[in-house]
N, C-alpha and C positions, 0 to 999 in steps of 0.2 A: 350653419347650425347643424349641429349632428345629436340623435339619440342616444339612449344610451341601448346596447344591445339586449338588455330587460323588456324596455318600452319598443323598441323596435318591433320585436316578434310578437308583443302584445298586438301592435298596430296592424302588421301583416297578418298575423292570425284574425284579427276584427273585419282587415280588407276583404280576406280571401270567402270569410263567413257571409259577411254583407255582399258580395258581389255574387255570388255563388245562390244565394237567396234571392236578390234579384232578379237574375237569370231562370232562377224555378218559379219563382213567383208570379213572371211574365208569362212562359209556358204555360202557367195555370190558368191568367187571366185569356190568356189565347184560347186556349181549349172550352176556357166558359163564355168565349164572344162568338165564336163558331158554332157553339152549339144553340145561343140565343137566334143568332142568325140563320140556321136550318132547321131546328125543329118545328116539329109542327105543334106540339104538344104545349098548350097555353101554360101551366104553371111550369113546366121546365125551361120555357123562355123567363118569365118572371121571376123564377131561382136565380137563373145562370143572369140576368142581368143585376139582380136585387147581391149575388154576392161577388161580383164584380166590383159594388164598389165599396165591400167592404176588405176584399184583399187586397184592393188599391189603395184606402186609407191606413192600414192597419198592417200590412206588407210588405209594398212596393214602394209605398214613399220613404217611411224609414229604412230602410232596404238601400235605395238609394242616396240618402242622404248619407248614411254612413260611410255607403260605398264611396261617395265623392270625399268626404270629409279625411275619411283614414288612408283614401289614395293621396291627399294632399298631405298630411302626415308622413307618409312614407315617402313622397317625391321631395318634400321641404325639407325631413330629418334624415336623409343616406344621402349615400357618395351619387346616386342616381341623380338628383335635382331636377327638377319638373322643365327644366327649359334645353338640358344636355342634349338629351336623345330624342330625337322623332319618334320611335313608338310610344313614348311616355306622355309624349306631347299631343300627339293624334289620341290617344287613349285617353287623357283628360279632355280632349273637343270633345272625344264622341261623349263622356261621361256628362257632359256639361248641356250638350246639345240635346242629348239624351231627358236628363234633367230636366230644361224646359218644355221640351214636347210633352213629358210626360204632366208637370203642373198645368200646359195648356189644355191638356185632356181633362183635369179633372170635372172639370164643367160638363161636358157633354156628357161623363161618365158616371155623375150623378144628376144630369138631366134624364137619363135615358134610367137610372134606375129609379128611380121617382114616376118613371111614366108605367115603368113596370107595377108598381107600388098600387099605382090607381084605375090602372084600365088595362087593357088587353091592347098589347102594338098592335098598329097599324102599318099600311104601305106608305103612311108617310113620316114615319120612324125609320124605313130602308137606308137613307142616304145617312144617319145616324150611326145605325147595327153596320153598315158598311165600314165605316170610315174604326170603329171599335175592335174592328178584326184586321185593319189594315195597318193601325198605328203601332197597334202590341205585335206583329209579324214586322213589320219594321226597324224595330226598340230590338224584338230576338237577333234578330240579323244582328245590328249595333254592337249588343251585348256579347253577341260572339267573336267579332270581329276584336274586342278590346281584350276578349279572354284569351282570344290566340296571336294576339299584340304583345301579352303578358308572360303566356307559355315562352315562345318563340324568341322573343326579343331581338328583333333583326337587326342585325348593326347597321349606324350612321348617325352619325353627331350632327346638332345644329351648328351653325357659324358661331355661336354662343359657347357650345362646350367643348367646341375646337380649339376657342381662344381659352377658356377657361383650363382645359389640357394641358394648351402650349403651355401655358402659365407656370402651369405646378411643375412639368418637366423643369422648365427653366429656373425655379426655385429650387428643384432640387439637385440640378448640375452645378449650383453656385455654392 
């Protein structure tokens, strides 16, 4: 199944907007989990955590959703096809992988802004604030790793679009 070249660049342009938001949006939530985590200063921990998760609901998950959604658009509707090439294929893991981690955080990351909400952290919030600066440093890595999957596009075929290849050659020598 193929695009048409209208809807194509609509998609890639949506990808490259969503993915690229992502990526800023994570950098932001990093910068406001470090700084929850170092200061000493009580309402600027209870900012930086209180608006943590509203870039996380309001951001980062559509942000992602999209990202995953319109990379599948673009891998399902071009000659690419999500199962040909290895970095296509590694770049939807990590998008996917990605994904869950991040829905698995939502919990702690409106535990922890909630705790900001009603009290002033404690040191047994630490292994919490820890793990908030650990996961979005994580997720950047990730995200980068998929944006320079994308830049780059290293060559090698799966066993899949090897055969899918030979295929097309062999149809079209006949």
């Amino acid at each position: 199944m193929t695009i048409t070249p209208r809807f194509r660049k609509f998609a890639l342009t949506a990808h490259i907007i969503s993915s690229v938001g992502w990526l800023g949006a994570v950098v932001g939530f990093l910068a406001l989990a470090i700084t929850g985590l170092t200061s000493h200063d009580t309402q600027t921990v209870r900012g930086a955590y209180l608006a943590m998760e509203v870039i996380t609901q309001f951001v980062i998950v559509p942000f992602c959703l999209t990202s995953l959604l319109t990379g599948l658009v673009q891998a399902l509707g071009t000659k690419w096809g999500l199962f040909r090439h290895y970095w296509i294929l590694i770049k939807f893991l990590i998008t996917i992988i990605s994904t869950i981690v991040l829905f698995v955080h939502l919990q702690p990351i409106s535990g922890l802004a909630g705790i900001a909400a009603e009290r002033t952290l404690s040191s047994s919030d630490l292994q919490m604030q820890i793990q908030l600066v650990v996961a979005p440093g994580a997720a950047l890595l990730a995200l980068l790793v998929a944006t320079t999957l994308a830049v780059y596009k290293p060559r090698g075929m799966t066993p899949y679009g090897q055969r899918k290849q030979h295929e097309k050659r062999a149809e079209s020598q006949q």
